[in-house]
C-alpha positions as CSV (number, residue, x, y, z in Angstrom):
1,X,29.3,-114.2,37.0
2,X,30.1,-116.8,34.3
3,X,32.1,-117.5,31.2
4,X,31.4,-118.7,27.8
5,X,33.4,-119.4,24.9
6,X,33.9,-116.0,22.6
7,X,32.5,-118.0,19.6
8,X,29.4,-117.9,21.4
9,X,29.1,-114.5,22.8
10,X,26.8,-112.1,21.3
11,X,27.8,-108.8,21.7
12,X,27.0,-105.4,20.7
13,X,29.4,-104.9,17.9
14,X,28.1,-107.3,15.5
15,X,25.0,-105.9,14.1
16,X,24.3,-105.9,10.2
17,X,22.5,-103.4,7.7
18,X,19.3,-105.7,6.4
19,X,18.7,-107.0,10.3
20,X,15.3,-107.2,12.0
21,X,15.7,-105.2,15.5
22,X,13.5,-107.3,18.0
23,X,12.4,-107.1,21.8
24,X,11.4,-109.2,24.2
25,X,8.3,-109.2,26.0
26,X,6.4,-105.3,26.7
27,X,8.0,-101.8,27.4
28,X,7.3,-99.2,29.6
29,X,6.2,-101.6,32.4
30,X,8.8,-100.8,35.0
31,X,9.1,-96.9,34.4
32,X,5.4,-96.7,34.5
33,X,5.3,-99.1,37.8
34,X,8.5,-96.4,39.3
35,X,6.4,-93.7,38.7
36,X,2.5,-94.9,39.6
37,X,4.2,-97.0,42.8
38,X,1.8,-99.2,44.2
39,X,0.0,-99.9,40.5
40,X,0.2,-103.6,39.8
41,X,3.1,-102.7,37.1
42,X,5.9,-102.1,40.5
43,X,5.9,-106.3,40.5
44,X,8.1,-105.3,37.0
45,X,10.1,-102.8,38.6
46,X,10.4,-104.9,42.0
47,X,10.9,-108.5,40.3
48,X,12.2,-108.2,36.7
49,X,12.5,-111.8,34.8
50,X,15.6,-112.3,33.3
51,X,15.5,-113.5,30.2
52,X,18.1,-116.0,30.0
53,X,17.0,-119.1,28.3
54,X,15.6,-116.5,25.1
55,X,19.2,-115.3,25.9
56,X,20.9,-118.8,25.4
57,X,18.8,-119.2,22.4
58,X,20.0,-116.6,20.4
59,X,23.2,-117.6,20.5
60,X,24.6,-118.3,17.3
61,X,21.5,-116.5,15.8
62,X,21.1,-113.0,16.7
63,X,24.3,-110.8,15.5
64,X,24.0,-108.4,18.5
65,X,22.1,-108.5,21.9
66,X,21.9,-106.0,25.3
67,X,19.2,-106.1,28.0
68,X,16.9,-103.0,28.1
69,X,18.2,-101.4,31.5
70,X,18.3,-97.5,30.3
71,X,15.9,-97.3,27.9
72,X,15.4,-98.7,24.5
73,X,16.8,-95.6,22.5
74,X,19.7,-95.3,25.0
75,X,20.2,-99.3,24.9
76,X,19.8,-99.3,21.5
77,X,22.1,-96.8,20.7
78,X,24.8,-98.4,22.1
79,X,24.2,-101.2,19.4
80,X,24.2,-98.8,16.8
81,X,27.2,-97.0,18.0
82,X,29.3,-100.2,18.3
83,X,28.3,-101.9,15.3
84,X,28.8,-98.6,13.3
85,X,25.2,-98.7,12.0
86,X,21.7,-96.9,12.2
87,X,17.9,-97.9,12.5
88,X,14.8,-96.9,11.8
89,X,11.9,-98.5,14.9
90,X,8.5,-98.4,13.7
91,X,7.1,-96.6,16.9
92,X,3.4,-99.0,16.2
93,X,5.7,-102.1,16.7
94,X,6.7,-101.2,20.3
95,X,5.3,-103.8,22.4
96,X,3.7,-101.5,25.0
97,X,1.9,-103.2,28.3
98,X,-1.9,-102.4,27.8
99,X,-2.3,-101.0,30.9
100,X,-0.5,-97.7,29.5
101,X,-3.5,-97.7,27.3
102,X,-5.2,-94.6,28.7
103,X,-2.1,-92.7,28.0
104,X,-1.4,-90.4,24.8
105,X,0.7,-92.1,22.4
106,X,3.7,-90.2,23.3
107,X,3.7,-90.9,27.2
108,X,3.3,-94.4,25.9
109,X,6.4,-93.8,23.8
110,X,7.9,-91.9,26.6
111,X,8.2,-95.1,28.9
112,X,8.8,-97.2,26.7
113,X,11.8,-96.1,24.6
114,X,13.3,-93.8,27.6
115,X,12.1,-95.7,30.6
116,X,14.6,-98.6,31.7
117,X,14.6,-101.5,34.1
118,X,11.9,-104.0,31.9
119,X,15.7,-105.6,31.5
120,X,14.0,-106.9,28.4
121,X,16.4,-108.5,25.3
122,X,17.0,-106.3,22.3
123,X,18.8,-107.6,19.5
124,X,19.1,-107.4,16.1
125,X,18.9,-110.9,13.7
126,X,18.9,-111.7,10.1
127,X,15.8,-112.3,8.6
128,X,17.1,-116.6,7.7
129,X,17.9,-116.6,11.7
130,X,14.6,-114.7,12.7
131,X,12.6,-117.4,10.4
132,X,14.9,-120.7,12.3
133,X,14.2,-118.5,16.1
134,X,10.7,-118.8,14.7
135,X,11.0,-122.3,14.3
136,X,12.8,-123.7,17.6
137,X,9.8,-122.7,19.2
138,X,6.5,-120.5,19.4
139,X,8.0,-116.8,20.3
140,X,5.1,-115.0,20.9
141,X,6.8,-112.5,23.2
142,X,9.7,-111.6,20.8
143,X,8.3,-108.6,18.6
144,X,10.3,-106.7,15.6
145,X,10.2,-103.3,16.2
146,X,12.5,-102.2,12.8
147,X,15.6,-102.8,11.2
148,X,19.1,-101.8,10.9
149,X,19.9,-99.6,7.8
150,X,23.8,-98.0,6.9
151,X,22.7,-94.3,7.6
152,X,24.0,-93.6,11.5
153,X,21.3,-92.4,14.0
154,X,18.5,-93.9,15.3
155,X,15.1,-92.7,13.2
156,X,11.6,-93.2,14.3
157,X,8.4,-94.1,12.1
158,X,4.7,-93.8,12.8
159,X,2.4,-95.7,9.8
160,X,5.3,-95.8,7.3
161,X,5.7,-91.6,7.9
162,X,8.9,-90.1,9.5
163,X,8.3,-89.1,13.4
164,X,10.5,-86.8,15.1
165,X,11.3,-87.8,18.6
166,X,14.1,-87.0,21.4
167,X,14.7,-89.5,24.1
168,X,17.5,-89.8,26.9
169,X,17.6,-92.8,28.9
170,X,19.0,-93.2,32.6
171,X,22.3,-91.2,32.9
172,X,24.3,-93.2,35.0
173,X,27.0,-90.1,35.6
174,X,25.2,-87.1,35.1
């Protein structure tokens, strides 16, 4: 537990149409590693690594944030649905682990936008503040994955072309 002054906070609410939607590190890790147990991916499942100094970072630069736990849709959705805005992901952005490689494109999907527990960062960031992230330090492991647009919903594309997908995340009260 903590506190921080509200100036600071970054919270779901504050996303903007025009913003980059970014992720931290690889998808689909911990899901995979839950369902394969004893695969080398269970370490994600069994020791996630929080991201808080990425976290600290962002402060004053990302207009909204939330940790991956439930699924990137699901997660993602609650950005959306607080900020009163929709998306479109570009499903060949999704920073999937390679060891999912053998898998069809939509069990890759699968994990990684309905599986939870990679307690990666999402958030959503101008493209000025993407450019100054960029420039604090080398970010290799942040990847944008689409944008925020004014039409509500959260809309997939494969190659530029629409792709219709359905995803639920973890249901905490079923």
């Amino acid at each position: 537990l903590g506190w921080m002054d509200a100036e600071q906070a970054v919270i779901r609410s504050g996303a903007q149409v025009g913003d980059y939607i970014c992720v931290s590190g690889q998808l689909g890790s911990a899901a995979y590693g839950l369902a394969h147990l004893g695969h080398a991916l269970q370490q994600r499942l069994d020791y996630p690594i929080p991201r808080c100094t990425l976290g600290q970072q962002l402060a004053g630069l990302a207009s909204s944030m939330i940790d991956v736990s439930d699924g990137l849709a699901q997660d993602l959705g609650h950005i959306l649905k607080a900020s009163h805005v929709g998306a479109t992901l570009q499903l060949d952005q999704l920073p999937i682990n390679t060891a999912l490689q053998d898998l069809t494109r939509e069990q890759q999907w699968q994990y990684a936008l309905a599986g939870g527990d990679d307690y990666e960062l999402c958030f959503t960031i101008s493209p000025q503040n993407y450019e100054k992230l960029l420039q604090q330090q080398n970010h290799s492991s942040i990847s944008v994955i689409g944008k925020i647009d004014a039409e509500s919903g959260l809309r997939f594309q494969q190659n530029g072309l629409d792709h219709s997908l359905q995803f639920n995340g973890y249901q905490h009260f079923a």
